[in-house]
MDTraj code that builds the backbone (N, CA, C; nanometers):
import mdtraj as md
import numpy as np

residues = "UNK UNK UNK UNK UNK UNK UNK UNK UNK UNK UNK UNK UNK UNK UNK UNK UNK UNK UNK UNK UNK UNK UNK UNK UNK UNK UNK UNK UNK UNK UNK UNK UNK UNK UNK UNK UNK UNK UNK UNK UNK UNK UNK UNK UNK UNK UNK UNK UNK UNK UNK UNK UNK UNK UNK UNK UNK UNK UNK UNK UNK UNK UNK UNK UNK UNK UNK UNK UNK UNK UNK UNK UNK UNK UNK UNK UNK UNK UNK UNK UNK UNK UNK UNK UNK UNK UNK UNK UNK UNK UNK UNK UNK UNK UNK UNK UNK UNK UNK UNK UNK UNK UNK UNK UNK UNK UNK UNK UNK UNK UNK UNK UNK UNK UNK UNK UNK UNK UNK UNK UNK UNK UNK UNK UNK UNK UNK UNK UNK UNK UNK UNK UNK UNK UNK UNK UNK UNK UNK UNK UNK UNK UNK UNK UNK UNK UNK UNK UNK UNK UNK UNK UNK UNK UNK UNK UNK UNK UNK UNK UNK UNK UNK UNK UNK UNK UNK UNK UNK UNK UNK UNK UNK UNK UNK UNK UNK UNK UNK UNK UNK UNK UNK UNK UNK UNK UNK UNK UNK UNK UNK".split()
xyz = np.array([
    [0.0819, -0.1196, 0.0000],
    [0.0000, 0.0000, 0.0000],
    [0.0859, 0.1255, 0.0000],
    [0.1886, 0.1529, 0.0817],
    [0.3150, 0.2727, 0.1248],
    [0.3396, 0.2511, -0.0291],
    [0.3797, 0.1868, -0.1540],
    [0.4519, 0.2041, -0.2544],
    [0.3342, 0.2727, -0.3464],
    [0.2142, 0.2324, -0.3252],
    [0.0897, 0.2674, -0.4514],
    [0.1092, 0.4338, -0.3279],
    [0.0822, 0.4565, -0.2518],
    [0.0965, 0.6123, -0.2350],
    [0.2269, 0.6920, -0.2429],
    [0.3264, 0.6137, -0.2402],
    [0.4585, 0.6633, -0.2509],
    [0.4306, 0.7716, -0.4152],
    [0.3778, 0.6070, -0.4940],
    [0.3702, 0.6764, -0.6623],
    [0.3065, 0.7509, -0.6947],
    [0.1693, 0.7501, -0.5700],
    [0.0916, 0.8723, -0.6333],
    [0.1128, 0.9936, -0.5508],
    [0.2208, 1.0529, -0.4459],
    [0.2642, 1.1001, -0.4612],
    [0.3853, 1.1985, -0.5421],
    [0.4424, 1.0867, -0.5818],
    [0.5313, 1.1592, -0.6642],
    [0.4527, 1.1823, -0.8111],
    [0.3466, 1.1427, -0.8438],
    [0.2877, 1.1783, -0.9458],
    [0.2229, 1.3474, -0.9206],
    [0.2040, 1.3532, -0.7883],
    [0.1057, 1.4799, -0.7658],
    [0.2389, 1.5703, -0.7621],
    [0.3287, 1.5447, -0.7227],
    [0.4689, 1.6034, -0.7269],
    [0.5026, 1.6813, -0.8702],
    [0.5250, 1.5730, -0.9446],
    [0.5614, 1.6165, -1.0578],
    [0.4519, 1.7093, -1.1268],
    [0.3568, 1.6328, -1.1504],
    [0.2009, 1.7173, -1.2150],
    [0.2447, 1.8725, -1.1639],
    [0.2685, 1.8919, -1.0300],
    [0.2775, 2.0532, -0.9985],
    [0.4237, 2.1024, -1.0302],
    [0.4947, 2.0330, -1.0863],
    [0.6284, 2.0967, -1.1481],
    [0.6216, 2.1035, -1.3033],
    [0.4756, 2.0416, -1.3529],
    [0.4971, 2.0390, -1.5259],
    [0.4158, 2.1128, -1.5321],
    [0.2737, 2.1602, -1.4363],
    [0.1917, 2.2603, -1.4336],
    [0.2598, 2.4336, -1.4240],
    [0.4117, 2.4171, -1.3657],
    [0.4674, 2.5062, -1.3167],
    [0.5155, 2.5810, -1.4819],
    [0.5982, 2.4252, -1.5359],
    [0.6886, 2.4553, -1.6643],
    [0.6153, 2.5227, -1.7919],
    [0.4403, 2.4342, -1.7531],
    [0.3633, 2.5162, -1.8627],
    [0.3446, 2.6678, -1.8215],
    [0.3219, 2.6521, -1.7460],
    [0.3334, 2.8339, -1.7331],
    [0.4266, 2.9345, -1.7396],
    [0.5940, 2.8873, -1.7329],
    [0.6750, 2.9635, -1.7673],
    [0.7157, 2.9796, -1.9231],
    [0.6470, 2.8683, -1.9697],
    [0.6250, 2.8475, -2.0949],
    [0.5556, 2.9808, -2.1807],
    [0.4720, 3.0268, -2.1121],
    [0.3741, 3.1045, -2.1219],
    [0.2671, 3.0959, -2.2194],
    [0.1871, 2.9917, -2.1646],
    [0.0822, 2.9100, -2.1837],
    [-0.0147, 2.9155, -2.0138],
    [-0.1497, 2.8821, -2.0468],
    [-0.2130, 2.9036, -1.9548],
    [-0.2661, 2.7739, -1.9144],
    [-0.1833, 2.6729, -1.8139],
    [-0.2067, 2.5588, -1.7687],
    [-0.3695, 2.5465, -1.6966],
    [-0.3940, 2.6601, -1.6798],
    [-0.5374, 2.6775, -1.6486],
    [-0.6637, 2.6585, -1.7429],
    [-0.6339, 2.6869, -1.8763],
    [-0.7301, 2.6266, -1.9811],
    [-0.8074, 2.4848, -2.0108],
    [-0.8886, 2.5131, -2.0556],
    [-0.9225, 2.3720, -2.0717],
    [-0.8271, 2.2354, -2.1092],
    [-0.7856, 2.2869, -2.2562],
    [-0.7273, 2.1587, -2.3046],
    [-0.5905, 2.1015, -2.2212],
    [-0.5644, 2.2173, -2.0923],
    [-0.4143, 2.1857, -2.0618],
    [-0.4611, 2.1374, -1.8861],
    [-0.5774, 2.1404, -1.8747],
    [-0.6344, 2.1264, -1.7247],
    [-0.5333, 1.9642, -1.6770],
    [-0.5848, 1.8927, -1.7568],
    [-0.5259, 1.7716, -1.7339],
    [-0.3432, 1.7054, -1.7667],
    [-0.3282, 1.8090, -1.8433],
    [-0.1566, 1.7634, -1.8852],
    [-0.0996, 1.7515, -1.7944],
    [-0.0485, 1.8554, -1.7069],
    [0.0466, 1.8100, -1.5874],
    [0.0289, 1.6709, -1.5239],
    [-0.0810, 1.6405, -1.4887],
    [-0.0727, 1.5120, -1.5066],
    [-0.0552, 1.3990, -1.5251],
    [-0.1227, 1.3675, -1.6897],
    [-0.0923, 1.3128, -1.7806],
    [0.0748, 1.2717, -1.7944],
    [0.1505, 1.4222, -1.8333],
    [0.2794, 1.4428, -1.8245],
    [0.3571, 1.3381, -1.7094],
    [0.2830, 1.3844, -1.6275],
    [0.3922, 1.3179, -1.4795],
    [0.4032, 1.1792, -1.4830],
    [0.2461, 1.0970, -1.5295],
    [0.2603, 0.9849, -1.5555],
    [0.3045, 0.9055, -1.6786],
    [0.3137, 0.9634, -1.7607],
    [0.3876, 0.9672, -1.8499],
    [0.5438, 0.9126, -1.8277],
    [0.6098, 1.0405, -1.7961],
    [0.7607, 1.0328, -1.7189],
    [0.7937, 0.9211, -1.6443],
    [0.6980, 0.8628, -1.5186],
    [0.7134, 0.7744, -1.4382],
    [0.7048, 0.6564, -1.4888],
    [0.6193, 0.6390, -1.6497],
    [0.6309, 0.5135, -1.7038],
    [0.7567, 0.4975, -1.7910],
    [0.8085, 0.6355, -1.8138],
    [0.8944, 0.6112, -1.9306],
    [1.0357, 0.5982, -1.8458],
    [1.0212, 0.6369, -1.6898],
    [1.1666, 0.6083, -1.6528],
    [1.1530, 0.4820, -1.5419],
    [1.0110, 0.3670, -1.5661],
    [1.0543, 0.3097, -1.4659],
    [1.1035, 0.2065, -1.4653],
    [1.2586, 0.1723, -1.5537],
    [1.3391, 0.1571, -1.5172],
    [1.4697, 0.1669, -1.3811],
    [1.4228, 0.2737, -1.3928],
    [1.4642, 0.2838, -1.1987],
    [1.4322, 0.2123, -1.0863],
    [1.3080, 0.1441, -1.1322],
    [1.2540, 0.0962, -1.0217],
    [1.3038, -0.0998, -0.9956],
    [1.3540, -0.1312, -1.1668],
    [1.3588, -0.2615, -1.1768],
    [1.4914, -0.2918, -1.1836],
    [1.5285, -0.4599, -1.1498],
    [1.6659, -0.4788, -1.1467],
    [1.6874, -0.5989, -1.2546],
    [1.7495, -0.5188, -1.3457],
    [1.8038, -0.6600, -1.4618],
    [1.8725, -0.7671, -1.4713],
    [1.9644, -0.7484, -1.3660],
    [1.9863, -0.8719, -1.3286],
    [1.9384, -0.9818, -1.2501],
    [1.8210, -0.9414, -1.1668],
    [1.7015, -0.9963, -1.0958],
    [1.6376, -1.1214, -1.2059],
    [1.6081, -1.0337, -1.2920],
    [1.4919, -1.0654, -1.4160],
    [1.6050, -1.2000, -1.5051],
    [1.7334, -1.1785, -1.5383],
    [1.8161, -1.2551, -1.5547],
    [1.8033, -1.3610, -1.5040],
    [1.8504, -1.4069, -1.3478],
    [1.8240, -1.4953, -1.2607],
    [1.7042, -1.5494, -1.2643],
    [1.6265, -1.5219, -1.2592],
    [1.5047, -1.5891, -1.2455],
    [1.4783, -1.7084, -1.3471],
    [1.5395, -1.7266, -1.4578],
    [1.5600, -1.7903, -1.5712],
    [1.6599, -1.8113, -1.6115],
    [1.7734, -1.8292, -1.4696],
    [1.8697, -1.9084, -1.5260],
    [1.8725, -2.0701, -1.5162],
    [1.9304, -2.1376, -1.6452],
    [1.9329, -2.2573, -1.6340],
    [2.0653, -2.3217, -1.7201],
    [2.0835, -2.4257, -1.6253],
    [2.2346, -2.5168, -1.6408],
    [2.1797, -2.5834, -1.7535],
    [2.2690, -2.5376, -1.8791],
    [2.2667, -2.5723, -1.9775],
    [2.4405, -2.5835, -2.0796],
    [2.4338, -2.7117, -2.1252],
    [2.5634, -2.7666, -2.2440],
    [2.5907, -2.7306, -2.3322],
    [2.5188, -2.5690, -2.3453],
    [2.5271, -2.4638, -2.5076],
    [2.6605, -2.4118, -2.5095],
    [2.7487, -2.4227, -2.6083],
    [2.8259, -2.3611, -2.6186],
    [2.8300, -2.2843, -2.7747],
    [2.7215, -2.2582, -2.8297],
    [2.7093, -2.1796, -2.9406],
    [2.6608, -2.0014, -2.9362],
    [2.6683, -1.9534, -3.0440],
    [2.6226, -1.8349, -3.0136],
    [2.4731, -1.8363, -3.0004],
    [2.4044, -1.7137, -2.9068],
    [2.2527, -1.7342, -2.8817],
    [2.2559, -1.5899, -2.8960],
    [2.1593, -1.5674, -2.9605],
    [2.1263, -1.4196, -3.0404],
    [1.9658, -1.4257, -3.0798],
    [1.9146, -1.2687, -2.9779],
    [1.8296, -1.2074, -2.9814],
    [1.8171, -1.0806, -3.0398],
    [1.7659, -1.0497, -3.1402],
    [1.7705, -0.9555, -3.2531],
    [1.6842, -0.8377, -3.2974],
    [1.6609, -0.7679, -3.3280],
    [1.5904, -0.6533, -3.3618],
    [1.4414, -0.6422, -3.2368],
    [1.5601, -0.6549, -3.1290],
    [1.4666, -0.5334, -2.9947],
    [1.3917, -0.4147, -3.0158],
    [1.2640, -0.4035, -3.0102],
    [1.2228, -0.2480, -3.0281],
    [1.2382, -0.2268, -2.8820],
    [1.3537, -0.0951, -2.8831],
    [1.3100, -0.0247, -2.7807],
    [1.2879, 0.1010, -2.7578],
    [1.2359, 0.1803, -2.6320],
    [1.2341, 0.3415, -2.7025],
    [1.2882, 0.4138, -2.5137],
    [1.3993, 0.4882, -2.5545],
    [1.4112, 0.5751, -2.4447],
    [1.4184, 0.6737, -2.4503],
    [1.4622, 0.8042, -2.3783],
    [1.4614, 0.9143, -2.3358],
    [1.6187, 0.9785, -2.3087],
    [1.6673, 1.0696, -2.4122],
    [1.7961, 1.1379, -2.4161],
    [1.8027, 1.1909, -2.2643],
    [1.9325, 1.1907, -2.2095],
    [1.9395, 1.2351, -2.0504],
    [1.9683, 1.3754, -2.0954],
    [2.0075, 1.4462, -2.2119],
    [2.0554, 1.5380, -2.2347],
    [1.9161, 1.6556, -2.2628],
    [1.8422, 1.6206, -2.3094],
    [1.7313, 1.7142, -2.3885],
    [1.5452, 1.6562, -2.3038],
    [1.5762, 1.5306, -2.2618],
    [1.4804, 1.4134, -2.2305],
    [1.3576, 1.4172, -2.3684],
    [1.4562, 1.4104, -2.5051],
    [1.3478, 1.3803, -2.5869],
    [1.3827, 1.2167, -2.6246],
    [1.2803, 1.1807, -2.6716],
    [1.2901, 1.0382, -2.7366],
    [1.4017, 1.0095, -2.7904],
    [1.4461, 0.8685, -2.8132],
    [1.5211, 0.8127, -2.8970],
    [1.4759, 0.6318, -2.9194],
    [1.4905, 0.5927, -3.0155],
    [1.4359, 0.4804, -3.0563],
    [1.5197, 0.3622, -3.1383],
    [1.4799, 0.2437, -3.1402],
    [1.5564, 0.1559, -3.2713],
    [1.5108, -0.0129, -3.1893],
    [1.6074, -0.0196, -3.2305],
    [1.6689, -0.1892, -3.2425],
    [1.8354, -0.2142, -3.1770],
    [1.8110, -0.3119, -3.0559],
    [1.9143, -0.3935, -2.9937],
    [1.9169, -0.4659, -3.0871],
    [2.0553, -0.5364, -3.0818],
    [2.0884, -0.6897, -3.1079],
    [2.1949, -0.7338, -3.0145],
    [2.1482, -0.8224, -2.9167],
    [2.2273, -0.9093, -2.8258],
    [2.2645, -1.0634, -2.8411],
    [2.3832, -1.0640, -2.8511],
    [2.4248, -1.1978, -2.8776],
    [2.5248, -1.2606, -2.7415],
    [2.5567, -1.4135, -2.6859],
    [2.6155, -1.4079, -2.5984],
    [2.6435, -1.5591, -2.6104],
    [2.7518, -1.6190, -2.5419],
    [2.8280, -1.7687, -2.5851],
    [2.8218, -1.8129, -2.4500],
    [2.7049, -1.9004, -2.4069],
    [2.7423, -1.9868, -2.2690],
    [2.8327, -2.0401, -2.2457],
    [2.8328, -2.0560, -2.1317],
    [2.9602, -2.1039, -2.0832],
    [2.8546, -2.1868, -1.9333],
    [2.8048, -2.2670, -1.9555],
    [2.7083, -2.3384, -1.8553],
    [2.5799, -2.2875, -1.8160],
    [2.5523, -2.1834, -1.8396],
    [2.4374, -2.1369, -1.7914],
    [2.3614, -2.0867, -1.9359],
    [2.1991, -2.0925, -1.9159],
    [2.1188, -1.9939, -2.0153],
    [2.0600, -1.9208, -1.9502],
    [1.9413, -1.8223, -2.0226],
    [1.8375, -1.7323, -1.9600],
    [1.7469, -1.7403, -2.0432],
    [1.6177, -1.7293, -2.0141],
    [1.4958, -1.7497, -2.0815],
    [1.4933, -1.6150, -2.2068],
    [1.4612, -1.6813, -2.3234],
    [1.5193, -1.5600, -2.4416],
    [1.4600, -1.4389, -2.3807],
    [1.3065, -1.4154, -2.3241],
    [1.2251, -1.3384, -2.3236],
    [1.2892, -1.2198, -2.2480],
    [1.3714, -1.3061, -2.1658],
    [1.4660, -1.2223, -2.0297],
    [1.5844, -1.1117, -2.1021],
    [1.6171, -1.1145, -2.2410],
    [1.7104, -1.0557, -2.2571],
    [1.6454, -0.9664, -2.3234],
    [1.5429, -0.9600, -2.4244],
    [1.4465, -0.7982, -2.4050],
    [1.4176, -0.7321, -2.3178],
    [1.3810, -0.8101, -2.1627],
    [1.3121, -0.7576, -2.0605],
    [1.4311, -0.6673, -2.0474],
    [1.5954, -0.7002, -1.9841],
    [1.6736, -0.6076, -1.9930],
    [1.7200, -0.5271, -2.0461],
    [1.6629, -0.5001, -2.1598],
    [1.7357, -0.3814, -2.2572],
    [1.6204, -0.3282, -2.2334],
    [1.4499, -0.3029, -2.1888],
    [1.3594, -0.2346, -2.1888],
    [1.3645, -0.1807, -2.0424],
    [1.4746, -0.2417, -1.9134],
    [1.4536, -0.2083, -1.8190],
    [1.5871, -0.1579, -1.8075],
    [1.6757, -0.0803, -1.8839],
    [1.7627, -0.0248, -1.9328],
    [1.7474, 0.1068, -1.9997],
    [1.6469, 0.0837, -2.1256],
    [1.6053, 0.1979, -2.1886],
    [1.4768, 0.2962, -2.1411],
    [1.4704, 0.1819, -2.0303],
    [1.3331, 0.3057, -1.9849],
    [1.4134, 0.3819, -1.8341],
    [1.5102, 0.4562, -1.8555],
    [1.5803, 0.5707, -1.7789],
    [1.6464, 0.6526, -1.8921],
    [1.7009, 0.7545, -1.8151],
    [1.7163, 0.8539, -1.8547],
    [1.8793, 0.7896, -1.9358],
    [1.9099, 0.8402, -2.0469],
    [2.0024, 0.7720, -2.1398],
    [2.0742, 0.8487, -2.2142],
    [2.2190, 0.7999, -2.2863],
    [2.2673, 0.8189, -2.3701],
    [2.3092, 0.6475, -2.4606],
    [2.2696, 0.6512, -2.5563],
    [2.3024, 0.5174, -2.6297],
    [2.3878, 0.4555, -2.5979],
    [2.5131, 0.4981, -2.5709],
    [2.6681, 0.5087, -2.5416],
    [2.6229, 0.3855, -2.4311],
    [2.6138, 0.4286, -2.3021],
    [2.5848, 0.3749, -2.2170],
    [2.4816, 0.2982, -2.2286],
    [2.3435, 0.2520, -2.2801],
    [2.2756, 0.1891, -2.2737],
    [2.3559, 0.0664, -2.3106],
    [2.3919, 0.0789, -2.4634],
    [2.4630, -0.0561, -2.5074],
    [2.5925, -0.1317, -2.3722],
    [2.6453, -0.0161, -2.3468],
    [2.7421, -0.1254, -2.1665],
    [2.6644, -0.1821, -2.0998],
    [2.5709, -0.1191, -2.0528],
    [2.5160, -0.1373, -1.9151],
    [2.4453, -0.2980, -2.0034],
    [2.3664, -0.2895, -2.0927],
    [2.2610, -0.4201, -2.1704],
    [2.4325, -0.5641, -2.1269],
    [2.5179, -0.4749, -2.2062],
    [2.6206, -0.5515, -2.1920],
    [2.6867, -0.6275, -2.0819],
    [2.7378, -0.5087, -2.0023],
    [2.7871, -0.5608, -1.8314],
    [2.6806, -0.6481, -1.7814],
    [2.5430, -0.6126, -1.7780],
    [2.4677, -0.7264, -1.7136],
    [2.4170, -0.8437, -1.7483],
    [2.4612, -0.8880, -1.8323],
    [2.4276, -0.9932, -1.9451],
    [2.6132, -1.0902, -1.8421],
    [2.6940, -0.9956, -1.9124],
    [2.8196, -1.0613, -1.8444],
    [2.7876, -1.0659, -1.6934],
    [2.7724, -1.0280, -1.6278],
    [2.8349, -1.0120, -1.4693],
    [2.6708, -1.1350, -1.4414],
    [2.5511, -1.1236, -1.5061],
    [2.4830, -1.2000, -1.4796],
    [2.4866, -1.3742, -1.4915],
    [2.5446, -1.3896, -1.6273],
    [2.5496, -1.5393, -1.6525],
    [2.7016, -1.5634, -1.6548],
    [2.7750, -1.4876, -1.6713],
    [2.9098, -1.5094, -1.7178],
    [2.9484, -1.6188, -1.8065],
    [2.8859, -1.5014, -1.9035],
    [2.9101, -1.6267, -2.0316],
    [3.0625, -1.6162, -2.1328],
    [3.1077, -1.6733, -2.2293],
    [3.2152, -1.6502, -2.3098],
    [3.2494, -1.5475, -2.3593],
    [3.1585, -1.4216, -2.4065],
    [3.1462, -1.3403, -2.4188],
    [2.9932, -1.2687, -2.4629],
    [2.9688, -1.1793, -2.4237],
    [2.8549, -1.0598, -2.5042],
    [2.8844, -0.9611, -2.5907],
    [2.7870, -0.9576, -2.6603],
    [2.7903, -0.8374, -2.7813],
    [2.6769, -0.7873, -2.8025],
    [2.6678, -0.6864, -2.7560],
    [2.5078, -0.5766, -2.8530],
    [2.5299, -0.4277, -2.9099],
    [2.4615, -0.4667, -3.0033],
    [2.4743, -0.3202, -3.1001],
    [2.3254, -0.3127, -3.1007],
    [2.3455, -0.1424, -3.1275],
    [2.2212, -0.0569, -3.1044],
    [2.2129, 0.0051, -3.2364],
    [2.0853, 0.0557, -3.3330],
    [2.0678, 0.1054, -3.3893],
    [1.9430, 0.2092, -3.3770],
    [2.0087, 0.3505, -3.3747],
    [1.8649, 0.4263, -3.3155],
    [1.8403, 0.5554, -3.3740],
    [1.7291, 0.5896, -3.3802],
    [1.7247, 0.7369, -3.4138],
    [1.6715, 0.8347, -3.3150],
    [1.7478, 0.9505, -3.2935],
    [1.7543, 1.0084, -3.1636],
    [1.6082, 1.1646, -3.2430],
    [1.5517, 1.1968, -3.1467],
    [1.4469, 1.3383, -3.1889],
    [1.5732, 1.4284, -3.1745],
    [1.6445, 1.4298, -3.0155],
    [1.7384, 1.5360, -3.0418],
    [1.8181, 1.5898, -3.1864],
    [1.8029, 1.5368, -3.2643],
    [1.9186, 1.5381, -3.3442],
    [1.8108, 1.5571, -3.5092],
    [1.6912, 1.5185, -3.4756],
    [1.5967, 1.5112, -3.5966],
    [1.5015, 1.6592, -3.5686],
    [1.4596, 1.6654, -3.4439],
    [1.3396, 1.7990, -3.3923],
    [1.4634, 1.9289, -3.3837],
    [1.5449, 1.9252, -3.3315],
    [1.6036, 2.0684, -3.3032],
    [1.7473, 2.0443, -3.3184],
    [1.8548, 2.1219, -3.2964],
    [1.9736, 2.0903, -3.3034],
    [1.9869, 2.1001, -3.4969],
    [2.0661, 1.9863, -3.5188],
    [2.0682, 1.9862, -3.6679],
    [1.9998, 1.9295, -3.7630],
    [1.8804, 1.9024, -3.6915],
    [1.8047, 1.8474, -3.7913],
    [1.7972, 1.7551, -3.8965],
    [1.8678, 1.6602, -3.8686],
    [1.8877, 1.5643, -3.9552],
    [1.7775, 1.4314, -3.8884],
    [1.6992, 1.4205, -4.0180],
    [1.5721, 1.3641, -3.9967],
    [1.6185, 1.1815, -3.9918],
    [1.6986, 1.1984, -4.0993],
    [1.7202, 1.0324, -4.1392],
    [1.8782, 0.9937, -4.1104],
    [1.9094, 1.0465, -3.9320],
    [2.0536, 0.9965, -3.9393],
    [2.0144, 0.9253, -3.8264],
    [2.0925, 0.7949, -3.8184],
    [2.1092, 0.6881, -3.7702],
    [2.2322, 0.6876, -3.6892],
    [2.2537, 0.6531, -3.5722],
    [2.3622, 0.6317, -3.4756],
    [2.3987, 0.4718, -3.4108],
    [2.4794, 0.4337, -3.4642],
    [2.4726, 0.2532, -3.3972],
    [2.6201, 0.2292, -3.3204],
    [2.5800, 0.1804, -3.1779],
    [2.7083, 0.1661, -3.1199],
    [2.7038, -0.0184, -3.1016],
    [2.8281, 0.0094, -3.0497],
    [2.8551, -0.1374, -3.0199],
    [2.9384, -0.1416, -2.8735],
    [2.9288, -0.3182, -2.8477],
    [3.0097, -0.2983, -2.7446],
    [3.0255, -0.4404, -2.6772],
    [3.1456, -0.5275, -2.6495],
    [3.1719, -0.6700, -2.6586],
    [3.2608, -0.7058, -2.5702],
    [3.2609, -0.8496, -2.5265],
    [3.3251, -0.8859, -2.4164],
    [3.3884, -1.0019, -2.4742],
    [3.4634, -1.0686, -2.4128],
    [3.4949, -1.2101, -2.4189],
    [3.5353, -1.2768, -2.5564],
    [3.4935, -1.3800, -2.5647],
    [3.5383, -1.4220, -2.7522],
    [3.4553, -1.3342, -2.8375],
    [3.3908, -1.2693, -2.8210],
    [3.3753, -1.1327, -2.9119],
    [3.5084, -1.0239, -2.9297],
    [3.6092, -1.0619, -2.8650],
    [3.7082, -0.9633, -2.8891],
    [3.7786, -1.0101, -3.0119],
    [3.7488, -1.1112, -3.0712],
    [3.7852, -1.1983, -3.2139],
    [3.7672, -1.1135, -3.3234],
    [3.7634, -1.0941, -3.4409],
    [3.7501, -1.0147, -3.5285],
    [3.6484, -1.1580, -3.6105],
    [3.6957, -1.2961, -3.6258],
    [3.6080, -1.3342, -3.7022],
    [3.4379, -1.3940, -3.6099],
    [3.4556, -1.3888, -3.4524],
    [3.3488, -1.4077, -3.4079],
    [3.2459, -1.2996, -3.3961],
    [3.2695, -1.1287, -3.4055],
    [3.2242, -1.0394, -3.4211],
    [3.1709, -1.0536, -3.5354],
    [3.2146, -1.0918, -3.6493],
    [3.1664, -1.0819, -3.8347],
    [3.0827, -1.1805, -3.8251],
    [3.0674, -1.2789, -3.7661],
    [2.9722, -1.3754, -3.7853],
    [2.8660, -1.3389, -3.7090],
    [2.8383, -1.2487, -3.5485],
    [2.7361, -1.1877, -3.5527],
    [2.7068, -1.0913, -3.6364],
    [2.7495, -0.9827, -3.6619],
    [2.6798, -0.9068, -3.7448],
    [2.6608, -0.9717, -3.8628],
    [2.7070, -1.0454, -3.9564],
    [2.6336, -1.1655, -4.0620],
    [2.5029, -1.2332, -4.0175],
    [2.4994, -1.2627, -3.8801],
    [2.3640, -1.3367, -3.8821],
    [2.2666, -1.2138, -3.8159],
    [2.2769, -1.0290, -3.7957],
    [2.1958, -0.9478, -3.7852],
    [2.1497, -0.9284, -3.8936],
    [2.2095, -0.9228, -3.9879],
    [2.1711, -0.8331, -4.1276],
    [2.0729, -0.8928, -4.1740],
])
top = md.Topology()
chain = top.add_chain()
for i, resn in enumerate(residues, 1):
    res = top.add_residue(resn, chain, resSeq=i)
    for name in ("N", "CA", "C"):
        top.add_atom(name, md.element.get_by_symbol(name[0]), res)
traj = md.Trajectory(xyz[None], top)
């Protein structure tokens, strides 16, 4: 019960700090169509960062299982969508996580769950792709991990330079991914 009022406190919290922003805005949060935004807004925010609240390596565990795989296991064109820490506008795309047991698996479903409980905080791509990464490693400790991100950021499409159709893809790898021909054979089986 303390956590369902915790949230709707901090919802009434925020609502009166986005009610605040519309008005310095100079807009009249008092109008009809804007009666309800602050609101809206706050809950909004709280869904899009609650990532904060969850632990990915939790979600990992829960579905680990002793398993004799020693091949690559690759989960591929993730939709996910987060929030620039810089501007807090959108940014969007496709993970691809790949990773080489070494005795243990995780239920496939589990390795979206972590890149969505990753991308729903406040972000720079840069870091999303480690962090998807480090906890994948430090969770199963497998042979190695690899995920690349492909995304398109608003910062960079709405304001700034405006480039509508540019694409940003990082990468980032551990273990026998430090190979040059085990890297080419994931990205061969993304494309």
């Amino acid at each position: 019960m303390s956590s369902i009022n915790n949230e709707e406190n901090n919802i009434t919290s925020l609502a009166n700090h986005y009610k605040a922003v519309i008005d310095l805005l100079g807009e009249d949060a008092g109008r009809e169509g804007l009666l309800d935004t602050p609101k809206r807004v706050a809950k909004a925010m709280t869904f899009l960062t609650k990532g904060y609240n969850e632990n990915p390596e939790e979600i990992l565990r829960k579905a680990l299982f002793k398993e004799d795989y020693s091949q690559m296991v690759i989960v591929k064109d993730i939709d996910f969508y987060s929030l620039c820490e810089h501007h807090m506008l959108p940014f969007w795309g496709k993970a691809h996580v790949a990773y080489i047991p070494n005795g243990y698996i995780t239920g496939l479903s589990k390795i979206p769950r972590v890149v969505e409980v990753f991308a729903r905080r406040l972000q720079v791509q840069e870091r999303l792709t480690t962090q998807i990464k480090d906890c994948i490693q430090k969770t199963l400790n497998p042979m190695g991990v690899m995920v690349v991100i492909e995304a398109q950021h608003m910062c960079m499409q709405m304001r700034g330079v405006e480039k509508q159709n540019s694409t940003t893809t990082t990468s980032d790898f551990t273990g026998v991914f430090n190979t040059a021909k085990t890297r080419e054979e994931f990205i061969n089986l993304i494309r």
